[in-house]
C-alpha positions as protocol buffer text, in pm:
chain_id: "A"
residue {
  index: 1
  type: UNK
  ca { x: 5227 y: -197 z: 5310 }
}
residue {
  index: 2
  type: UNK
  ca { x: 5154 y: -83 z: 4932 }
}
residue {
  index: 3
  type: UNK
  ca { x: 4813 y: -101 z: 4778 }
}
residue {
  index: 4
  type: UNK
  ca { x: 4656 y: -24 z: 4477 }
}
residue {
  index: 5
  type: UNK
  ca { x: 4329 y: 88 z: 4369 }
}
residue {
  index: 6
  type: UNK
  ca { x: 4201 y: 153 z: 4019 }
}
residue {
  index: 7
  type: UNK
  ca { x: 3842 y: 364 z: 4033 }
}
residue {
  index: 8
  type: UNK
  ca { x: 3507 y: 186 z: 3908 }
}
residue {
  index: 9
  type: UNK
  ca { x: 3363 y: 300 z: 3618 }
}
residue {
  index: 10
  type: UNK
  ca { x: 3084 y: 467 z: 3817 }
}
residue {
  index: 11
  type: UNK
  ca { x: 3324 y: 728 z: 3984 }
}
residue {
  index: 12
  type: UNK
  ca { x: 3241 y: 1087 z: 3938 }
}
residue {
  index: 13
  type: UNK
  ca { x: 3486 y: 1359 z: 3938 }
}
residue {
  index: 14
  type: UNK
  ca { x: 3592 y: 1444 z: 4274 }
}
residue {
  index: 15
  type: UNK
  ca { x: 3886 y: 1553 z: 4526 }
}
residue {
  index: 16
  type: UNK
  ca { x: 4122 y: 1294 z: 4686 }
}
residue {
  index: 17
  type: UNK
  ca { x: 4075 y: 1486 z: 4976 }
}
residue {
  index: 18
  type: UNK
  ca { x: 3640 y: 1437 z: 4946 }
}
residue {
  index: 19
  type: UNK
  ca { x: 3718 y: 1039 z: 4822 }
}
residue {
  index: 20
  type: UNK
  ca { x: 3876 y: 976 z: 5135 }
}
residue {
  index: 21
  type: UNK
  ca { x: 3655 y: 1161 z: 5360 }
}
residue {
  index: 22
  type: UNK
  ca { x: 3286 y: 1123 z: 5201 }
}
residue {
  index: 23
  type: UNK
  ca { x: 3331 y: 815 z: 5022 }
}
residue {
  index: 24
  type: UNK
  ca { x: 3603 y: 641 z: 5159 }
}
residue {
  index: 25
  type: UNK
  ca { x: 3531 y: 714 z: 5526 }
}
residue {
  index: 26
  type: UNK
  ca { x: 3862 y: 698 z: 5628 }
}
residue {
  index: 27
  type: UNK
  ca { x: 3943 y: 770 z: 6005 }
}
residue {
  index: 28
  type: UNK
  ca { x: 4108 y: 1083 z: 6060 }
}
residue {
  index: 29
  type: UNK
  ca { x: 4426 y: 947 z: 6200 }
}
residue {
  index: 30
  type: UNK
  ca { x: 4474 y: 768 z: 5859 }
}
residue {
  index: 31
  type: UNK
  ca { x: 4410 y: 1080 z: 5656 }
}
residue {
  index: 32
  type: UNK
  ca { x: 4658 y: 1269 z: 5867 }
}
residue {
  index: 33
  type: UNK
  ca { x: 4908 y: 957 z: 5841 }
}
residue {
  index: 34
  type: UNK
  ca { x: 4893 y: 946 z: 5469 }
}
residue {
  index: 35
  type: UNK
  ca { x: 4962 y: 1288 z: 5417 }
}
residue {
  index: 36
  type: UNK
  ca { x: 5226 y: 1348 z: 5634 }
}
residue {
  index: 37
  type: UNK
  ca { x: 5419 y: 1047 z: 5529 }
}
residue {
  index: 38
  type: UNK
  ca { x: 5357 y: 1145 z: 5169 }
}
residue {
  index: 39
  type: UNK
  ca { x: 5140 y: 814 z: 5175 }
}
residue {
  index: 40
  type: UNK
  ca { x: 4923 y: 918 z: 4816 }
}
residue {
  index: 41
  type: UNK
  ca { x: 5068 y: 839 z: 4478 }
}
residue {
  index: 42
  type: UNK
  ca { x: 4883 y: 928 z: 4149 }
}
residue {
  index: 43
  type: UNK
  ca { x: 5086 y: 826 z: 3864 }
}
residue {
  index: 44
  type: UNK
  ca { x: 5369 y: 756 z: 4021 }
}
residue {
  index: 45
  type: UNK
  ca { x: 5409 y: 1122 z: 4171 }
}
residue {
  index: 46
  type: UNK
  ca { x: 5322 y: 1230 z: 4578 }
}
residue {
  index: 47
  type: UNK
  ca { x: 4944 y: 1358 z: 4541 }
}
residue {
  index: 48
  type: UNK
  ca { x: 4824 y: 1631 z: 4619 }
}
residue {
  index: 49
  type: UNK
  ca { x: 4507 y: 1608 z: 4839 }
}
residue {
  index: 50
  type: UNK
  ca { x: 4292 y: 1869 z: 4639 }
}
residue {
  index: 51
  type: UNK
  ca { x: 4345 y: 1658 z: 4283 }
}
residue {
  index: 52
  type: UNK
  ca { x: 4081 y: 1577 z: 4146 }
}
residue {
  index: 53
  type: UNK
  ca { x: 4009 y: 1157 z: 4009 }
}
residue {
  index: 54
  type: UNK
  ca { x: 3794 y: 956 z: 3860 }
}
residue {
  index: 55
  type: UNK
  ca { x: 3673 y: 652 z: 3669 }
}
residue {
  index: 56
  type: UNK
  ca { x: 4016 y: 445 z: 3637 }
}
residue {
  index: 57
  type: UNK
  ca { x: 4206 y: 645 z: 3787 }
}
residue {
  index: 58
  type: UNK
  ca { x: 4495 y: 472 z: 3960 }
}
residue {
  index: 59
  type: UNK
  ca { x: 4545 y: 535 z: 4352 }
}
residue {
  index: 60
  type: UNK
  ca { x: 4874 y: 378 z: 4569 }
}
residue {
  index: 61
  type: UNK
  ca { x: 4860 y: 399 z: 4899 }
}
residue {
  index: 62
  type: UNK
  ca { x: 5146 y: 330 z: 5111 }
}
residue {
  index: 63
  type: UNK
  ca { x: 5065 y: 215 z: 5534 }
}
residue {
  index: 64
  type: UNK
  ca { x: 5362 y: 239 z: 5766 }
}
residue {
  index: 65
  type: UNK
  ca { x: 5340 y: -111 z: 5935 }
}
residue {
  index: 66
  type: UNK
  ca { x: 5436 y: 47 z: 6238 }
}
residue {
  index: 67
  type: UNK
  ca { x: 5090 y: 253 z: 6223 }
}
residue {
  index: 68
  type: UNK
  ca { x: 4883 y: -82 z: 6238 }
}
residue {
  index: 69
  type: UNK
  ca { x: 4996 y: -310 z: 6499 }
}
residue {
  index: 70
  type: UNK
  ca { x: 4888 y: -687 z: 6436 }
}
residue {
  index: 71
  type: UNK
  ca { x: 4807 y: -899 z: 6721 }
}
residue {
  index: 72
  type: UNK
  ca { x: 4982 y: -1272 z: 6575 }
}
residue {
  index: 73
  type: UNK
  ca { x: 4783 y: -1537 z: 6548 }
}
residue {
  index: 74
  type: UNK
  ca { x: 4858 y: -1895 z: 6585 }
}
residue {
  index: 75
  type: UNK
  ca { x: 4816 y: -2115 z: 6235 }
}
residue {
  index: 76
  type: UNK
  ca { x: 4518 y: -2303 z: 6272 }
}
residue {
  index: 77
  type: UNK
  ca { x: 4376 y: -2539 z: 5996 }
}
residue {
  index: 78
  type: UNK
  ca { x: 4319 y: -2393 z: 5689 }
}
residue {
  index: 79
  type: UNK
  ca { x: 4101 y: -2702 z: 5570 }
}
residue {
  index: 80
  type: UNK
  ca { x: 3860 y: -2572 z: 5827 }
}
residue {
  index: 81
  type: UNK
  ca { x: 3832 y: -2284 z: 5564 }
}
residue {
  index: 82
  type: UNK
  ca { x: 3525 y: -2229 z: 5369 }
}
residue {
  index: 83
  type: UNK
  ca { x: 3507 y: -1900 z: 5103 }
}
residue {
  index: 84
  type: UNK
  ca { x: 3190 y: -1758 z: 5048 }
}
residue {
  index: 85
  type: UNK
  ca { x: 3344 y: -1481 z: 4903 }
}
residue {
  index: 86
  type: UNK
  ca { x: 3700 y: -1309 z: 4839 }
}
residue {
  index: 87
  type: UNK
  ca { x: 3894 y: -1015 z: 4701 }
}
residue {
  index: 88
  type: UNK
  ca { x: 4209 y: -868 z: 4759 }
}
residue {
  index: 89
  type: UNK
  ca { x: 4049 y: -666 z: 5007 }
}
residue {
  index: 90
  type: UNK
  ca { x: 3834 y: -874 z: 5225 }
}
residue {
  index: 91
  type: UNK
  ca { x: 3713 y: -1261 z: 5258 }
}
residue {
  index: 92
  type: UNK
  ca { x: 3366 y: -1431 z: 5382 }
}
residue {
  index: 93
  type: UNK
  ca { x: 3345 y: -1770 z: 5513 }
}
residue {
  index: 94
  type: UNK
  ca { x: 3114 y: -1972 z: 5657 }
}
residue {
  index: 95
  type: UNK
  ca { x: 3138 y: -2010 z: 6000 }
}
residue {
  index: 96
  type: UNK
  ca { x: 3061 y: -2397 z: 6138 }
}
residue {
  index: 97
  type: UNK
  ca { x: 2883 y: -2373 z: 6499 }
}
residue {
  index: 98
  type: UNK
  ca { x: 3074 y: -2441 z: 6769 }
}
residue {
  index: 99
  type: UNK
  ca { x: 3382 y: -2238 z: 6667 }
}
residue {
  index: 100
  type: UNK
  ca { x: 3494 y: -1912 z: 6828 }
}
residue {
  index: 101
  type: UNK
  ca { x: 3510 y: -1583 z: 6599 }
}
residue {
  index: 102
  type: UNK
  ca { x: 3869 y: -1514 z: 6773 }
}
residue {
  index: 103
  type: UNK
  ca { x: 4101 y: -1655 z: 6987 }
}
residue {
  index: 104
  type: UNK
  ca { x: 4120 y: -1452 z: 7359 }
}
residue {
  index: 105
  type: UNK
  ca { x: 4450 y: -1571 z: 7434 }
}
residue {
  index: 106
  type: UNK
  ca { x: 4810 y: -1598 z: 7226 }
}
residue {
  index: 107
  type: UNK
  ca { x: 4772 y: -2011 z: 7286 }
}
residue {
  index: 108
  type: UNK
  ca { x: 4433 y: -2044 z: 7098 }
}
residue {
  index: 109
  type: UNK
  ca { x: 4446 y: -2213 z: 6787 }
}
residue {
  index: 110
  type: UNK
  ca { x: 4097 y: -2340 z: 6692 }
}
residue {
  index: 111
  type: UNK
  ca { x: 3932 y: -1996 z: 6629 }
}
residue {
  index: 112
  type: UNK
  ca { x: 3805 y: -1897 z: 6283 }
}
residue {
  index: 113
  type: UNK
  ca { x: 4066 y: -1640 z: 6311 }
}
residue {
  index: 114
  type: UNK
  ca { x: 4358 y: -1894 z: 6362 }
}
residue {
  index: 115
  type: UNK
  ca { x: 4200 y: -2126 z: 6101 }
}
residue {
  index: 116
  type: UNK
  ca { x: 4178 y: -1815 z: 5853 }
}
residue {
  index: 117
  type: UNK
  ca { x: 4546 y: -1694 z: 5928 }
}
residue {
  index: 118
  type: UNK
  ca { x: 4650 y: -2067 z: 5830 }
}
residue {
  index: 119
  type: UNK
  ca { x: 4441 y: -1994 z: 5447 }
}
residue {
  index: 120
  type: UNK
  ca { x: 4606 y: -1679 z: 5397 }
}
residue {
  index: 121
  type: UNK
  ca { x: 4963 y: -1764 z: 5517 }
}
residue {
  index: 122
  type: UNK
  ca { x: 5048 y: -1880 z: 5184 }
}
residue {
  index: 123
  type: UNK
  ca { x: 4976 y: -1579 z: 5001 }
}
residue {
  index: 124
  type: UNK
  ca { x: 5163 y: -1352 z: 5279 }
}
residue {
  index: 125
  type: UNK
  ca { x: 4829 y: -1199 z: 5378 }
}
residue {
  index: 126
  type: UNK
  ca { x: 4621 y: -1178 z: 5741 }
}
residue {
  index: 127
  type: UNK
  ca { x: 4290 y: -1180 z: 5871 }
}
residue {
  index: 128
  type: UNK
  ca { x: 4171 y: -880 z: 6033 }
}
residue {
  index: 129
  type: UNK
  ca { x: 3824 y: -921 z: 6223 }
}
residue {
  index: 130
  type: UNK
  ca { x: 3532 y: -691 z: 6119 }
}
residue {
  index: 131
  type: UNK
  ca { x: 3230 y: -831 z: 6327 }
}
residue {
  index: 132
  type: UNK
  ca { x: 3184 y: -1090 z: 6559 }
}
residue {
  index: 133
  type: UNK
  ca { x: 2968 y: -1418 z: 6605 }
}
residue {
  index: 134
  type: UNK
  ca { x: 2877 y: -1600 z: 6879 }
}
residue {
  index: 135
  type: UNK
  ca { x: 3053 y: -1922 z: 6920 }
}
residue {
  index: 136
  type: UNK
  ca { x: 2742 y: -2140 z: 6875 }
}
residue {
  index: 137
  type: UNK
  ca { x: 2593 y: -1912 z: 6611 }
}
residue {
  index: 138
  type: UNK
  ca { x: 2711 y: -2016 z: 6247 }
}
residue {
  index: 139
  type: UNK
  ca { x: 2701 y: -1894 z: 5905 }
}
residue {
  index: 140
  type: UNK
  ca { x: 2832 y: -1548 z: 5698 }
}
residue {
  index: 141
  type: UNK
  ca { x: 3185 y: -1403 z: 5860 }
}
residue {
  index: 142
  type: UNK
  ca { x: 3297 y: -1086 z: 5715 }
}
residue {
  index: 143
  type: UNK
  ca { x: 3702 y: -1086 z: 5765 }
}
residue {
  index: 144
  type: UNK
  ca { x: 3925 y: -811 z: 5584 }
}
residue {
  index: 145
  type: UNK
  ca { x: 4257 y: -874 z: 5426 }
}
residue {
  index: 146
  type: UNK
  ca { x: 4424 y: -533 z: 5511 }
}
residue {
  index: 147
  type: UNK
  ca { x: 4411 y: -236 z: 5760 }
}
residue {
  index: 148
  type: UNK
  ca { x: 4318 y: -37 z: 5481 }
}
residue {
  index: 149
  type: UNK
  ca { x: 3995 y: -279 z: 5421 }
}
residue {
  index: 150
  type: UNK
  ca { x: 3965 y: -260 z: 5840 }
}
residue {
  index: 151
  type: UNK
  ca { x: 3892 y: 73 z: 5857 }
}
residue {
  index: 152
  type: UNK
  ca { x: 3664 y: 110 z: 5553 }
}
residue {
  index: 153
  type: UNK
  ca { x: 3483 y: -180 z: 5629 }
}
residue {
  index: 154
  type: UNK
  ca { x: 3449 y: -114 z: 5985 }
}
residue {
  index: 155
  type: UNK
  ca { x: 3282 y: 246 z: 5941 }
}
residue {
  index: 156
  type: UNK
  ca { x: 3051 y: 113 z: 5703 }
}
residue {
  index: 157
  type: UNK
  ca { x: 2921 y: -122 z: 6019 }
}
residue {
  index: 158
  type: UNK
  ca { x: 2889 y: 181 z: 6203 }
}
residue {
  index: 159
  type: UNK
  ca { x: 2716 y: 324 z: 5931 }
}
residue {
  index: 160
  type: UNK
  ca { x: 2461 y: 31 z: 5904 }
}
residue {
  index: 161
  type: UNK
  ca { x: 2540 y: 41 z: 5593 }
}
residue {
  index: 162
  type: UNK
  ca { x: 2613 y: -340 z: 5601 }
}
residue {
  index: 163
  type: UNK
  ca { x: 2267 y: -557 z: 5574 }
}
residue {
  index: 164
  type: UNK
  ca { x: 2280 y: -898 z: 5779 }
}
residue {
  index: 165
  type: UNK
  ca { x: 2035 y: -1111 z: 5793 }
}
residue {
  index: 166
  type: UNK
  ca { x: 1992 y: -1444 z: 6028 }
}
residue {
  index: 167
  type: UNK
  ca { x: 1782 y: -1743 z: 6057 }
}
residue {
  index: 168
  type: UNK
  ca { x: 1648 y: -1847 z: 6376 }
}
residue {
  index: 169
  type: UNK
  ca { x: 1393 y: -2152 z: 6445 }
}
residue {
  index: 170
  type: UNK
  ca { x: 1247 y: -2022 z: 6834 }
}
residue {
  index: 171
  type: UNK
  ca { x: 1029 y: -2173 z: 7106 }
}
residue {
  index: 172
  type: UNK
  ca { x: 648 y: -2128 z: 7074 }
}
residue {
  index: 173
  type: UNK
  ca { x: 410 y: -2040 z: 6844 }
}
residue {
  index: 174
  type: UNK
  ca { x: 515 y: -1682 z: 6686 }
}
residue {
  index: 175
  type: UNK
  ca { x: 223 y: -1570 z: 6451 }
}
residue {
  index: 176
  type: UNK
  ca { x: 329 y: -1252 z: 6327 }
}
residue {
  index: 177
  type: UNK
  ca { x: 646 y: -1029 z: 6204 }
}
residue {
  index: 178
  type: UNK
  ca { x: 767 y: -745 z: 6407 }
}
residue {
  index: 179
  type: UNK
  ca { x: 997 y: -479 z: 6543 }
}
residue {
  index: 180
  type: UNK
  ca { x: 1204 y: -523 z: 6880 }
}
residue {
  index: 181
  type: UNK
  ca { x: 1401 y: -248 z: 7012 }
}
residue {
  index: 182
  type: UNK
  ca { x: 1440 y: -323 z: 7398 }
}
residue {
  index: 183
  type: UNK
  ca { x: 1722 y: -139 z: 7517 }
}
residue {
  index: 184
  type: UNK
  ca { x: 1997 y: -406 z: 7605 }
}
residue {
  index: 185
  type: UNK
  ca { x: 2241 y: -370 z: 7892 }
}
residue {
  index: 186
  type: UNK
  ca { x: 2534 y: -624 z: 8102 }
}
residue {
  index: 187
  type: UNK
  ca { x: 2381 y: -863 z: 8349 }
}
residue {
  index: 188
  type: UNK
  ca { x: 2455 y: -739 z: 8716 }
}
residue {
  index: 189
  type: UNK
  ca { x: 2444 y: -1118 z: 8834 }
}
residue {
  index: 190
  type: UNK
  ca { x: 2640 y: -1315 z: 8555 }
}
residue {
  index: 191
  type: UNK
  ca { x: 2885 y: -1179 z: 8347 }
}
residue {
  index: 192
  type: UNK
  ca { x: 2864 y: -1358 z: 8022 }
}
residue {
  index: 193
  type: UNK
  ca { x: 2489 y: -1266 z: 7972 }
}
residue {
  index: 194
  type: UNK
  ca { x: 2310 y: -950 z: 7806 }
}
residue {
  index: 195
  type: UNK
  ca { x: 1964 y: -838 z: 7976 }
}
residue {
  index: 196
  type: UNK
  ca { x: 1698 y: -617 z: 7875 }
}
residue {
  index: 197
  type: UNK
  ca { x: 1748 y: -282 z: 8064 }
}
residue {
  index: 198
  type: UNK
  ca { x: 1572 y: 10 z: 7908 }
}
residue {
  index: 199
  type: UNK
  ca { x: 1715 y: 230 z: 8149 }
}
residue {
  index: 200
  type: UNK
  ca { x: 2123 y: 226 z: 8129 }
}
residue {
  index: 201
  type: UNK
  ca { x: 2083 y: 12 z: 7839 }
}
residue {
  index: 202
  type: UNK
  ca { x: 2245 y: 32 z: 7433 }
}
residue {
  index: 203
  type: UNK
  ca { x: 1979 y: 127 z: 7179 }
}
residue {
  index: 204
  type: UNK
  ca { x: 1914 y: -229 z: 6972 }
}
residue {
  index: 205
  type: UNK
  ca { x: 1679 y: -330 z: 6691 }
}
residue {
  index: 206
  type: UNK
  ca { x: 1575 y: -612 z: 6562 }
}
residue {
  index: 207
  type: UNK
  ca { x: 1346 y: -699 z: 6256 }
}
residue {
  index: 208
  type: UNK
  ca { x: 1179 y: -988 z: 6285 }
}
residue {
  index: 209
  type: UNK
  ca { x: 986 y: -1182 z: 5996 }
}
residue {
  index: 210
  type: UNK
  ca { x: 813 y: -1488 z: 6042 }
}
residue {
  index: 211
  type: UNK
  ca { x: 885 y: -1764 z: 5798 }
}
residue {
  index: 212
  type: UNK
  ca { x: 702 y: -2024 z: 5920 }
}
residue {
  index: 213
  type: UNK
  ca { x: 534 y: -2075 z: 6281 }
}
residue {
  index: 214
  type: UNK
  ca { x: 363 y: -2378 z: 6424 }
}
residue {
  index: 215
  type: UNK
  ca { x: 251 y: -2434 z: 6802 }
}
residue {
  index: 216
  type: UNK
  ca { x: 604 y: -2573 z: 6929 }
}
residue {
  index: 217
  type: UNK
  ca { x: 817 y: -2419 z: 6737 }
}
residue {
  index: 218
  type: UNK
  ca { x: 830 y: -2157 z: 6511 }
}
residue {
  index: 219
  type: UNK
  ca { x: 1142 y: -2050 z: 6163 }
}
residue {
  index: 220
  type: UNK
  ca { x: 1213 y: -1677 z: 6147 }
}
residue {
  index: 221
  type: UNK
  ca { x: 1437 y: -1399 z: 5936 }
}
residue {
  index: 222
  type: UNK
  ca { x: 1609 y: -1177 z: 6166 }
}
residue {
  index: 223
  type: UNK
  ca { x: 1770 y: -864 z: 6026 }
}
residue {
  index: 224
  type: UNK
  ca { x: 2016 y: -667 z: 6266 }
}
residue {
  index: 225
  type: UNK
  ca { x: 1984 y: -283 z: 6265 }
}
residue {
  index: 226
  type: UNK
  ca { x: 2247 y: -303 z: 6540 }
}
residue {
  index: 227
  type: UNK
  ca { x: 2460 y: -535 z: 6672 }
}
residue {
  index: 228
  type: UNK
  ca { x: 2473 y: -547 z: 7033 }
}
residue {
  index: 229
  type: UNK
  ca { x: 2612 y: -912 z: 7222 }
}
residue {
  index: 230
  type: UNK
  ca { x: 2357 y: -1137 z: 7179 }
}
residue {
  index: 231
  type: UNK
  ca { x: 2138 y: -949 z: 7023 }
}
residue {
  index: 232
  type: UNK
  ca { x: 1885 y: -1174 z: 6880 }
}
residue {
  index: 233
  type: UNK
  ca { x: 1913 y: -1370 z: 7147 }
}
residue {
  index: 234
  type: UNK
  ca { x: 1826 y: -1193 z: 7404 }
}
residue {
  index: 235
  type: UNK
  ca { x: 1545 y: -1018 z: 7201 }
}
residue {
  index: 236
  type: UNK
  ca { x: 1328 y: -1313 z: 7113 }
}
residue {
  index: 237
  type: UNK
  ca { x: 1340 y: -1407 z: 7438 }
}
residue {
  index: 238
  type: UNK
  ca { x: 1236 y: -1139 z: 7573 }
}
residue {
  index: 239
  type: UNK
  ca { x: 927 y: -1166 z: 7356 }
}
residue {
  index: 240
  type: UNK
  ca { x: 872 y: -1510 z: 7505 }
}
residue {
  index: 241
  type: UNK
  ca { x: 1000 y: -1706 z: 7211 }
}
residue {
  index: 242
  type: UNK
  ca { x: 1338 y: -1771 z: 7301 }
}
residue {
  index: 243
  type: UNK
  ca { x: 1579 y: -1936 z: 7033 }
}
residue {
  index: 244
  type: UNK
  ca { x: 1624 y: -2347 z: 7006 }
}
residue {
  index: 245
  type: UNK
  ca { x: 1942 y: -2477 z: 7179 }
}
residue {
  index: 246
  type: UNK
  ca { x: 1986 y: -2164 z: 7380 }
}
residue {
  index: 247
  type: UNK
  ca { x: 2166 y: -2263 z: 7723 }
}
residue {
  index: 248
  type: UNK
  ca { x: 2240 y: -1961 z: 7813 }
}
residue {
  index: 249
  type: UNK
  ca { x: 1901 y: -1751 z: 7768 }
}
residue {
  index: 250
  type: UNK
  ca { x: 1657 y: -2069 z: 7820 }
}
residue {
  index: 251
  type: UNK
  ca { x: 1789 y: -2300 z: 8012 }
}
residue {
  index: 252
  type: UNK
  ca { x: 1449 y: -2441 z: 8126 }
}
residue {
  index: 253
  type: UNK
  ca { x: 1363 y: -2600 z: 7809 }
}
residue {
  index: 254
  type: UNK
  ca { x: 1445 y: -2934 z: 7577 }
}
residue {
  index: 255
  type: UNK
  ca { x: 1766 y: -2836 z: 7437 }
}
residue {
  index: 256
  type: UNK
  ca { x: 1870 y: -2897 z: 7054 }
}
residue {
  index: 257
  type: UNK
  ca { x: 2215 y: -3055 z: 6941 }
}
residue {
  index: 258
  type: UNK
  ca { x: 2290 y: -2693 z: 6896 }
}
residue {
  index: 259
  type: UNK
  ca { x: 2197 y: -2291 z: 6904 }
}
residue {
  index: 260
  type: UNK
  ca { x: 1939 y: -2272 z: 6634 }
}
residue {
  index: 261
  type: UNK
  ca { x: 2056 y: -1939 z: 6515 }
}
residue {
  index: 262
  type: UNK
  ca { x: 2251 y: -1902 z: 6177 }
}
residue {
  index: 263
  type: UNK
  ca { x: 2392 y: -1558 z: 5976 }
}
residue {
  index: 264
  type: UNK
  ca { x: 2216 y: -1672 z: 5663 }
}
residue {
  index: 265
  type: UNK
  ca { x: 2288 y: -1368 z: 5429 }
}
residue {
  index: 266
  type: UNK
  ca { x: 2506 y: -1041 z: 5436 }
}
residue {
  index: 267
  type: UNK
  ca { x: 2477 y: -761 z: 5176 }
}
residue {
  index: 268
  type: UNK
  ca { x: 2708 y: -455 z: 5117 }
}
residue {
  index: 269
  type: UNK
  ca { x: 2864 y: -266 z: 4890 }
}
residue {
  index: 270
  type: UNK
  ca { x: 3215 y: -308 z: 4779 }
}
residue {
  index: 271
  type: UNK
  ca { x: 3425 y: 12 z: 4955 }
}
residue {
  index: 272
  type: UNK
  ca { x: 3633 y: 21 z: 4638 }
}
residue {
  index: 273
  type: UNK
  ca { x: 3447 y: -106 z: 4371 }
}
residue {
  index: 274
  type: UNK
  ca { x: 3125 y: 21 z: 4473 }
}
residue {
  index: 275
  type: UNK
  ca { x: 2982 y: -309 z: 4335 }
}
residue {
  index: 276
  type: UNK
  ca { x: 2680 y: -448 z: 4541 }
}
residue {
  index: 277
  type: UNK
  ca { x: 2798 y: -827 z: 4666 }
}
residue {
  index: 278
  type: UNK
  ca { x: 2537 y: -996 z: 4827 }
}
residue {
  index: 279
  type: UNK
  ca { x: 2669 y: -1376 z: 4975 }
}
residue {
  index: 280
  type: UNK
  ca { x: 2415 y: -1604 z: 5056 }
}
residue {
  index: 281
  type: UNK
  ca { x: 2499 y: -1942 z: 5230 }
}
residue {
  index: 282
  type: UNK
  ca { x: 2406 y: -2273 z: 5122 }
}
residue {
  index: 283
  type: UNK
  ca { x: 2378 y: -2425 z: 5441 }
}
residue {
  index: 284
  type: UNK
  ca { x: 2052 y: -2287 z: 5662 }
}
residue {
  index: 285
  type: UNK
  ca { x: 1834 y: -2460 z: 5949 }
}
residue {
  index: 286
  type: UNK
  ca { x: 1551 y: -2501 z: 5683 }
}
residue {
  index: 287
  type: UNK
  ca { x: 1679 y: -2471 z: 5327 }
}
């Protein structure tokens, strides 16, 4: 697997050796891989770690196959497809509720994933999955197009260095904006749920910024600091305001046609290009 990267205009002076690490953020393992395997070309010629590149430079990078294992996925429908954004390096689409991020098993074929994999087939290229969505939460689905665009996108998630930011209309009368950062831990009793437990619980936090609130129902911004499973979801409800539609965390109430709970916007900056692309859906629950 060859790849090629020219530098932005914006890139200062600097080491291969400090790209990778400081800017690049590549694992370790890769680092190690590249070098050993005489992975680096500048110009044509095996680089040396310590040269020094910068604006236009031209950088090939060559992945032993073998390195990356890629689970196959079965061809889905690639009419099922829609691009909010796309590169060589990565792709966002918009993710229609009711449709699983992944499939668990080899046999699945009606997962974004598989759908994806059908889109790309033609141009000899695969999904890789950054982040997750529920199955009943829609909207903005970061994918990347190579390991190379895994791993760089991936550490900028750990980084929170990726902003995401999700509608939500929720039960109840919700007057003002806030911060929640309950701790959020497995359920003991059933298996596919999340529960507040601030004791053997994952740090989580959630910004939450009303939009629009009335006494049954109230529309509000969330923006994800973390992302634990079910994040949002289990959050508002355990401020009482539980989101529309949700089976799972308020089963009690009136239920919607669906989970009223959409990615609505995702902001980051390009690993290679260092551009800022911000993707903004046109679908919402209220726009």
């Amino acid at each position: 697997m060859e790849y090629t990267i020219t530098l932005p205009e914006n890139q200062k002076p600097i080491s291969l050796q400090e790209l990778f690490t400081e800017e690049w953020l590549l694992p370790k393992k890769m680092r190690h891989l590249l070098r050993i395997q005489k992975g680096v070309l500048l110009d044509g010629k095996v680089a040396d770690f310590q040269q020094v590149v910068t604006t236009g430079t031209q950088i090939t990078l060559t992945l032993n196959e073998a390195d990356y294992p890629y689970q196959p996925l079965a061809l889905g429908d690639a009419r099922k497809v829609r691009v909010l954004f796309e590169d060589e390096h990565l792709i966002v689409v918009d993710k229609p509720a009711g449709i699983k991020t992944h499939p668990n098993e080899s046999t699945e074929n009606n997962t974004m994933a598989n759908h994806l994999a059908a889109y790309l087939a033609p141009k000899k290229t695969r999904p890789y999955v950054v982040h997750r969505l529920d199955t009943d939460t829609s909207g903005v689905l970061l994918f990347a197009k190579t390991p190379l665009a895994l791993s760089l996108i991936s550490r900028l998630l750990e980084e929170k260095q990726i902003y995401r930011r999700y509608q939500a209309i929720v039960t109840g009368n919700l007057t003002h904006s806030q911060t929640i950062t309950k701790k959020i831990g497995r359920s003991r009793h059933d298996r596919r749920k999340r529960v507040i437990d601030e004791n053997r619980g994952q740090t989580a936090i959630t910004h939450v910024e009303v939009h629009h609130h009335s006494l049954k129902e109230s529309q509000v911004y969330c923006q994800l600091e973390t992302g634990r499973t079910h994040q949002i979801r289990v959050h508002l409800a355990a401020i009482g305001h539980p989101i529309v539609g949700d089976v799972l965390y308020n089963p009690q109430i009136k239920q919607a046609k669906r989970l009223m709970l959409h990615a609505y916007q995702m902001t980051l900056v390009h690993p290679f290009s260092k551009e800022v692309i911000e993707i903004v859906t046109e679908s919402g629950l209220w726009n």
